[in-house]
C-alpha positions as CSV (number, residue, x, y, z in Angstrom):
1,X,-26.0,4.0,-27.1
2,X,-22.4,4.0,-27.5
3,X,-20.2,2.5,-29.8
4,X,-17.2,-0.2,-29.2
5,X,-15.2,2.1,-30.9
6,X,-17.1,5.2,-28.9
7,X,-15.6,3.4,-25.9
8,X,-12.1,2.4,-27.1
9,X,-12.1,6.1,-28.3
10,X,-12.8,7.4,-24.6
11,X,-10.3,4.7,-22.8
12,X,-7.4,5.6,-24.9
13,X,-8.1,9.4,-24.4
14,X,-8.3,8.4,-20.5
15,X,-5.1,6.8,-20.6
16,X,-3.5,9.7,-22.3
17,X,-4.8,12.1,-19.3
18,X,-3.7,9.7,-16.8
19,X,-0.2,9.2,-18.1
20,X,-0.1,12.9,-17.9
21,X,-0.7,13.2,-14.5
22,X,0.6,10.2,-13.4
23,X,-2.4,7.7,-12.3
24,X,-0.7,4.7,-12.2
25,X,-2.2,1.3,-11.2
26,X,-0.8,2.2,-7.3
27,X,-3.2,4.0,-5.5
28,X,-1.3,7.3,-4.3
29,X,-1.8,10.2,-2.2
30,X,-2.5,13.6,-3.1
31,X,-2.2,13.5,-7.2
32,X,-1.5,17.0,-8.4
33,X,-3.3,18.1,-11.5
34,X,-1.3,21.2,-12.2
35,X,-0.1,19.5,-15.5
36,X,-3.5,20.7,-16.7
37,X,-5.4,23.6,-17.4
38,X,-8.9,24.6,-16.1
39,X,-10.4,23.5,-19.5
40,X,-8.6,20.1,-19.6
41,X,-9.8,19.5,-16.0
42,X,-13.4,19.8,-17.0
43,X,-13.4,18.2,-20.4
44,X,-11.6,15.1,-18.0
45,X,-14.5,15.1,-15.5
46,X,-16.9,15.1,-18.5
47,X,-14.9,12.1,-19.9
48,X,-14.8,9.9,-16.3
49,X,-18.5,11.1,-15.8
50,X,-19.0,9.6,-19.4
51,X,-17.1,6.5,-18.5
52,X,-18.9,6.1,-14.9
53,X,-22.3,6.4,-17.2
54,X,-21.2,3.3,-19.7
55,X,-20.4,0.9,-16.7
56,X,-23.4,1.6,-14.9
57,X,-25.1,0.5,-17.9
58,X,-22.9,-2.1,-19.2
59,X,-25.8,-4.9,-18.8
60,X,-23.6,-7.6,-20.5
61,X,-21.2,-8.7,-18.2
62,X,-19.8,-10.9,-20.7
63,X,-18.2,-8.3,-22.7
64,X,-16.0,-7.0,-19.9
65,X,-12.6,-8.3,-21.2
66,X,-13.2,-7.7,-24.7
67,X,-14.6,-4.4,-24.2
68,X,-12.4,-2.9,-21.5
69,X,-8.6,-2.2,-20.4
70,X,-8.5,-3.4,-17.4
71,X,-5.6,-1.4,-16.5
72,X,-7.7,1.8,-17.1
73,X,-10.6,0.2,-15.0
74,X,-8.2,0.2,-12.0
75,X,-6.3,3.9,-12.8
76,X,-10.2,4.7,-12.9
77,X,-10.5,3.5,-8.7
78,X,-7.6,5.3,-8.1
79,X,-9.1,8.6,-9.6
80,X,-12.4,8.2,-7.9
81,X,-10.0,7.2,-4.7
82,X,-8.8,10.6,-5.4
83,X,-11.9,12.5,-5.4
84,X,-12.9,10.8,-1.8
85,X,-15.6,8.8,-3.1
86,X,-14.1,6.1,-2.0
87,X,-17.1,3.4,-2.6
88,X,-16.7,4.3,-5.9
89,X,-13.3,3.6,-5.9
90,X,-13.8,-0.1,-4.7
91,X,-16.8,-1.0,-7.4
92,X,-13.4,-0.3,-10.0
93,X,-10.9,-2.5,-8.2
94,X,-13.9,-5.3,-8.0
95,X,-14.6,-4.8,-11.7
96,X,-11.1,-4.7,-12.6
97,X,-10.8,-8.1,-10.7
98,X,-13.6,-9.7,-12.8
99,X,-12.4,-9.0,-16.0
100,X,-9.1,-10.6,-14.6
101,X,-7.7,-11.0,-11.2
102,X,-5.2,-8.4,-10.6
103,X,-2.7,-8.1,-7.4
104,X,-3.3,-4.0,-7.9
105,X,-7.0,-4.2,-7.9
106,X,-7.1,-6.3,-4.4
107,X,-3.7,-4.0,-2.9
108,X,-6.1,-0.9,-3.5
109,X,-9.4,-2.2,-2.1
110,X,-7.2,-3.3,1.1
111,X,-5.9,0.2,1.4
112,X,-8.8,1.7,1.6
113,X,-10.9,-0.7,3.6
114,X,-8.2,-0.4,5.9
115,X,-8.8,3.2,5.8
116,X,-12.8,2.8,6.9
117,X,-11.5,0.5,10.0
118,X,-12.1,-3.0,8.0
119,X,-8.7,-4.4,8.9
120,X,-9.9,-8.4,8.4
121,X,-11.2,-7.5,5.4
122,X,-8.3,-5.5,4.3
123,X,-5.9,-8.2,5.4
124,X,-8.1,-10.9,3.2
125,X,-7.7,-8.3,0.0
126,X,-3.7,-8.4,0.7
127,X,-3.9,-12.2,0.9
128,X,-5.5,-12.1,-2.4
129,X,-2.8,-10.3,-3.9
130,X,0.1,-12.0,-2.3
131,X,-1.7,-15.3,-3.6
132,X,-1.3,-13.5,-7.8
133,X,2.2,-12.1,-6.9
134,X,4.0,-13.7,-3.9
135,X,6.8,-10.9,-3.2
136,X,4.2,-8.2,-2.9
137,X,6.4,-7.2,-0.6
138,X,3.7,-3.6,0.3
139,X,1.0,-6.1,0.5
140,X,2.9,-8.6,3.2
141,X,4.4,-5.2,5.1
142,X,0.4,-4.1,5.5
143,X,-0.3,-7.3,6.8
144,X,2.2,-7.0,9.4
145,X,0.9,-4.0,10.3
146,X,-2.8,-5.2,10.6
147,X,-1.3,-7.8,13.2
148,X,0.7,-5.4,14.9
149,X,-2.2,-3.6,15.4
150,X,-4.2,-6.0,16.5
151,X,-1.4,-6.9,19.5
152,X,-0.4,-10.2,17.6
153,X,3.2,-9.5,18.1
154,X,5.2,-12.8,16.3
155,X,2.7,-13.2,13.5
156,X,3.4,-9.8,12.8
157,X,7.0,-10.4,13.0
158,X,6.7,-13.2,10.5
159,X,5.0,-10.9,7.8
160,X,7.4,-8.1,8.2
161,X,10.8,-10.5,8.0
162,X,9.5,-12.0,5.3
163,X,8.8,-8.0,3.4
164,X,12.2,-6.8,4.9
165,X,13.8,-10.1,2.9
166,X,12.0,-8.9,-0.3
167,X,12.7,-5.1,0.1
168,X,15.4,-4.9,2.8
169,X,15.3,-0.6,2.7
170,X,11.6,-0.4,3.3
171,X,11.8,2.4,6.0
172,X,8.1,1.7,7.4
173,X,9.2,-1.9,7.7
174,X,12.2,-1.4,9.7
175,X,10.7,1.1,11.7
176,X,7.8,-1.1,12.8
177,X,10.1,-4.0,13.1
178,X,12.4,-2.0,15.9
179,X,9.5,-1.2,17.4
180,X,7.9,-4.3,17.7
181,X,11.2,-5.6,19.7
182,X,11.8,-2.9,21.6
183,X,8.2,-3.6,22.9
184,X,9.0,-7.4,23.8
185,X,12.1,-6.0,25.6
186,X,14.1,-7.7,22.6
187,X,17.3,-4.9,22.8
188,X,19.4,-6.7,20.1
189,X,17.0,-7.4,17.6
190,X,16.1,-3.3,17.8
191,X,19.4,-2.1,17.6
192,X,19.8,-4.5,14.6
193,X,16.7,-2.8,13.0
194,X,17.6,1.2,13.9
195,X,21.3,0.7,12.8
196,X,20.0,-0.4,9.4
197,X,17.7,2.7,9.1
198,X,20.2,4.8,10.3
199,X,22.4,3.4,7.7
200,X,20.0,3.7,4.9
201,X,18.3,6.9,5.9
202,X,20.8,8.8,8.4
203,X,18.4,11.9,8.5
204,X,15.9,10.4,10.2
205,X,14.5,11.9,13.5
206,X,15.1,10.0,16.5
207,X,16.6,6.8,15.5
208,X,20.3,7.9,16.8
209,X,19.0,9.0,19.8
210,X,16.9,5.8,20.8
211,X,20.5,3.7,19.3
212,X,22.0,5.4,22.4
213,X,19.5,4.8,24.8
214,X,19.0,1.7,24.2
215,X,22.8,1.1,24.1
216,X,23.0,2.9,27.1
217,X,21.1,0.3,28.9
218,X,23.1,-2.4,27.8
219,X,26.0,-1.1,28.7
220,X,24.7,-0.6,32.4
221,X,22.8,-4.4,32.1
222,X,26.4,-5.8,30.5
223,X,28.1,-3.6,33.9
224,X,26.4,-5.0,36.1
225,X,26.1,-8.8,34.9
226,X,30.2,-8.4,35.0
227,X,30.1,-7.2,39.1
228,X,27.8,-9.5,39.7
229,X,30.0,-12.6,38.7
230,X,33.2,-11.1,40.0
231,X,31.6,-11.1,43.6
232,X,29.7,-14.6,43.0
């Protein structure tokens, strides 16, 4: 049987770990947990193992927001995200959602069930946290994405104008964007897109080359528009 203050106790020494190794409330990639030593790492598995046992447990559901951070609850998900166990991971983001609705806790649930090939689903989590913080400007990117992906070209255009407007250096954004037109043969609005990641991020591979071919065809369309009216 534990103890409010057994549990307080545990969350605050979680928190201290995570801030060490920088779990934030963003689910990342890759976390690196050279900051501690062999001994550290197993006392922390011990601790989330601990943790893991109390929510099972945890019978009254009442207690959640007294009882709980729910910050912790979701820097919890992103650990278990971390360790691959990823339906883990989601049982966090939906209990960090019930002790009160968080934009973080639905943006990590639809990363992941984008992950296991549930765009829909994925795309409803977004929604969710667009709907607590309306320039989510990752969440409404990912969105675009789904659509793109599912061949639904201007609804995907929509979602990613609307990111780009909220966080105009996004480079997955842009890069999507000029792909997106050059695919509906729209040269302009590419060139528009690639000139602004080539501004923003000049070493990146291929976007200089694809300005010129792309230029290069409008040079040879604008060509032979101009002999074609001359001998009209």
């Amino acid at each position: 049987m534990n103890t409010s203050q057994e549990i307080y106790r545990l969350q605050d020494s979680l928190s201290l770990v995570f801030d060490s190794i920088g779990i934030t409330q963003e689910i990342k990639d890759n976390l690196t947990f050279s900051a501690l030593s062999a001994e550290e790492l197993n006392q922390l598995s011990l601790m989330v193992e601990k943790f893991d046992q109390i929510i099972e447990n945890q019978e009254n559901k009442a207690n959640l927001q007294e009882m709980f951070n729910q910050r912790l609850i979701i820097r919890l998900g992103n650990f278990h995200y971390d360790q691959d166990n990823l339906t883990k991971a989601l049982k966090y983001y939906e209990l960090a959602n019930n002790i009160n609705e968080s934009e973080w806790a639905y943006y990590n649930s639809g990363k992941i069930l984008l992950e296991i090939n549930k765009p829909w689903k994925a795309f409803d989590q977004f929604d969710q946290a667009i709907k607590i913080k309306p320039d989510f400007a990752k969440a409404i990117r990912n969105q675009g994405l789904i659509l793109k992906d599912m061949n639904q070209l201007e609804e995907a255009v929509i979602k990613l104008k609307r990111s780009q407007k909220i966080n105009p250096n996004d480079l997955k954004t842009n890069k999507t964007l000029a792909k997106i037109y050059i695919q509906k043969g729209e040269k302009k609005e590419a060139l528009i897109q690639l000139k602004m990641i080539q501004k923003k991020y000049p070493e990146e591979e291929g976007v200089l080359k694809e300005i010129k071919k792309l230029e290069k065809g409008k040079s040879f369309f604008t060509g032979v528009l101009i002999r074609f009216r001359k001998n009209k």
